[in-house]
C-alpha positions as CSV (number, residue, x, y, z in Angstrom):
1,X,-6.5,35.8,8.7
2,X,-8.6,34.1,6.2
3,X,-11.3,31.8,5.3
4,X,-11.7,29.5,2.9
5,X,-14.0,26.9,1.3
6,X,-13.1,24.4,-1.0
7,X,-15.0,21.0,-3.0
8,X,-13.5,17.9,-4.3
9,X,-13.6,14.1,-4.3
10,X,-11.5,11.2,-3.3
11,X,-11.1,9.3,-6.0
12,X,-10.0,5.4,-5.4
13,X,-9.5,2.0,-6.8
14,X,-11.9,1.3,-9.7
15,X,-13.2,-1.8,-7.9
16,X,-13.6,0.3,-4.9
17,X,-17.6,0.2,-3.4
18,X,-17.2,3.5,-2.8
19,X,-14.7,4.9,-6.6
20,X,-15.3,8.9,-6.1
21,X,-16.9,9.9,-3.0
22,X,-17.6,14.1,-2.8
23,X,-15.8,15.7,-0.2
24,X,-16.6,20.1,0.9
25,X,-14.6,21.4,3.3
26,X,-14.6,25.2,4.9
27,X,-11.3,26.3,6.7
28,X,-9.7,29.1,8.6
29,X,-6.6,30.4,8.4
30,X,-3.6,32.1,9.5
31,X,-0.8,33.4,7.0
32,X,2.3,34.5,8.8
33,X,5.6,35.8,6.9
34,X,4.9,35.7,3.4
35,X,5.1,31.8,2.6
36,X,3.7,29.9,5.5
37,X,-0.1,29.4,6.4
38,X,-1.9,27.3,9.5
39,X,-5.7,26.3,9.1
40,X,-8.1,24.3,11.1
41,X,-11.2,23.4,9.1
42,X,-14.3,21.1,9.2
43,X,-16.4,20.0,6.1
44,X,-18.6,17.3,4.5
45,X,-17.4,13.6,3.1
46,X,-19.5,11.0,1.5
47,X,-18.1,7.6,1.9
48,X,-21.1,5.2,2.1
49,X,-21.5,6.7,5.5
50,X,-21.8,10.7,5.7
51,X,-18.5,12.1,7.7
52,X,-17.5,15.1,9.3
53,X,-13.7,15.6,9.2
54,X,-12.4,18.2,12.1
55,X,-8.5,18.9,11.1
56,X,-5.0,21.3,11.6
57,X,-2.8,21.6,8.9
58,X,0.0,23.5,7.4
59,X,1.0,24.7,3.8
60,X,4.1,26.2,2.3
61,X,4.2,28.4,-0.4
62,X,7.6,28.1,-2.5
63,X,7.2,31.5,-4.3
64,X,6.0,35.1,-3.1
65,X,4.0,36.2,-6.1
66,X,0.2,36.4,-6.7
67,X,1.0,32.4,-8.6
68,X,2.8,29.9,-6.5
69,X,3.2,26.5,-6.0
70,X,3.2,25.0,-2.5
71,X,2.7,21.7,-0.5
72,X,0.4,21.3,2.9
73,X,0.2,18.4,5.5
74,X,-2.8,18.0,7.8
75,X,-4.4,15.9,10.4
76,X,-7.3,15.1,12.3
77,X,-10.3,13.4,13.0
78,X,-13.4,12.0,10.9
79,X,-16.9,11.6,13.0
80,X,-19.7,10.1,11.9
81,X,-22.8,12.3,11.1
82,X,-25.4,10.1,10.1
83,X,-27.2,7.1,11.9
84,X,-24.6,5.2,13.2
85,X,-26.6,2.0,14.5
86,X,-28.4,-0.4,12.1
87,X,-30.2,-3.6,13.3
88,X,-30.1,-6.4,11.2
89,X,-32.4,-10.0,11.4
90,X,-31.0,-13.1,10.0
91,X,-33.3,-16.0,9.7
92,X,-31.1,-18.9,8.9
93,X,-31.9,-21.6,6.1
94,X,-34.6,-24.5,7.0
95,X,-33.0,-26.7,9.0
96,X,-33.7,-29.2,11.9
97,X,-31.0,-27.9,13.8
98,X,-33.0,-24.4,14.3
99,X,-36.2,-24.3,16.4
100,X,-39.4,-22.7,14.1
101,X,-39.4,-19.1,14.6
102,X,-35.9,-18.7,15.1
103,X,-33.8,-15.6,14.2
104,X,-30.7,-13.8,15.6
105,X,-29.5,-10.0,15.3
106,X,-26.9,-7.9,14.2
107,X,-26.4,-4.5,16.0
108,X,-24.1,-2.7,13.9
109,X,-22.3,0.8,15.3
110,X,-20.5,2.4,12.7
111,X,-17.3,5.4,14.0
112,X,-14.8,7.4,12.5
113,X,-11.4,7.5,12.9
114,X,-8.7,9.3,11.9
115,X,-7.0,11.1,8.8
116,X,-4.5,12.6,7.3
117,X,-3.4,14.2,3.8
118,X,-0.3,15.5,2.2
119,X,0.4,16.7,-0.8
120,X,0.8,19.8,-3.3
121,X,-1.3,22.3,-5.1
122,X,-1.0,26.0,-6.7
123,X,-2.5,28.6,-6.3
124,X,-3.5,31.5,-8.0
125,X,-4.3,35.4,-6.6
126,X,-6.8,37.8,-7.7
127,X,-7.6,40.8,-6.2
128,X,-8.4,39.8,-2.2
129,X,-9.0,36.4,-3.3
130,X,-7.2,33.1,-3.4
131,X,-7.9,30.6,-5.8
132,X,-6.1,26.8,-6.2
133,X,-6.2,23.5,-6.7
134,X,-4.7,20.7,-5.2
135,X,-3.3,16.6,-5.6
136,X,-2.6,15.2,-2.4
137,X,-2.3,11.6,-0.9
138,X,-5.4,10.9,2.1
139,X,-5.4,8.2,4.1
140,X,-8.4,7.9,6.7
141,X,-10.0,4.9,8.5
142,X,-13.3,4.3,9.9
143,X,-14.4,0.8,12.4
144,X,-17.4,-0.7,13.0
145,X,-18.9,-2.7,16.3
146,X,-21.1,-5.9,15.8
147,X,-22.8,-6.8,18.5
148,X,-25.2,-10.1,17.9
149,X,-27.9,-11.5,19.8
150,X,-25.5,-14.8,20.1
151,X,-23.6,-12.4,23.0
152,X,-20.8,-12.3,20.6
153,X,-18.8,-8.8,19.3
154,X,-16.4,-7.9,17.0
155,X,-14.7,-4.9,15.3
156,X,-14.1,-4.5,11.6
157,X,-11.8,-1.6,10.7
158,X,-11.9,0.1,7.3
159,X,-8.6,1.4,5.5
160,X,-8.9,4.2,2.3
161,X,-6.1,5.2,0.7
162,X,-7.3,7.7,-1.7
163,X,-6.3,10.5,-4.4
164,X,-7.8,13.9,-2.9
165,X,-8.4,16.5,-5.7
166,X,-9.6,19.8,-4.8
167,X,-10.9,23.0,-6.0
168,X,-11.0,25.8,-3.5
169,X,-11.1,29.5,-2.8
170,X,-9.7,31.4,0.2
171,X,-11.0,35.1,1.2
């Protein structure tokens, strides 16, 4: 058994809002044989939003040896850890059309969605502890719900397709 911790960022398009959001994550795992290891971790993600991933995963060492290169797949679930709802007033332009004093109101709900990552890494042993770094392809979406005062609702998803590069250690 082990646990690990590791720190990154997801690092996008250049005209992305969001070009390099910080990403922590902490992780258990299970190595069985000599070359195979399960995890289930949690952490932090910045995107605008703040996010809390929840994910399972699997990695592959191609070498027994205290250096080895090795690829990992996981999966999961991002949910939303900061204030989700956000009220917005719109007054619209002077116009005849609009009684004085008129306004109307966006309630926007903000959710996560889900993600997953592949890619490949090395890693390096000292002692007790594991160190590596890895390169790996995440995709993840998020949605939002808004809800006007017009009776009207509509969902707008949100697609990232990102470089994950990570620093981490495993005890």
């Amino acid at each position: 058994f082990g646990i690990g911790t590791e720190i990154g960022f997801l690092a996008g398009p250049q005209n992305s809002q969001y070009t390099a959001p910080f990403s922590f994550g902490f992780s258990t795992s299970y190595t069985f044989g000599t070359r195979y290891m399960a995890e289930a971790g949690s952490g932090l993600e910045f995107i605008g939003n703040s996010y809390m991933p929840f994910y399972g995963g699997f990695r592959y060492y191609f070498r027994e040896g205290r250096t080895s290169p090795f690829i990992f797949g996981r999966a999961g679930y991002m949910v939303m850890i900061s204030e989700n709802e956000r009220e917005t007033y719109y007054y619209p332009v002077t116009s005849s059309y609009y009684p004085p004093d008129y306004w109307y109101t966006d309630n926007r709900e903000y959710k996560g969605g889900p993600t997953f990552t592949t890619g490949l890494g090395a890693s390096f042993a000292i002692s007790d502890i594991e160190t590596y770094m890895s390169f790996a392809y995440r995709h993840f979406s998020t949605h939002e719900i808004v809800s006007t005062s017009t009776s009207q609702t509509e969902k707008f998803f949100y697609y990232f397709n990102r470089l994950e590069i990570k620093f981490g250690f495993r005890f």
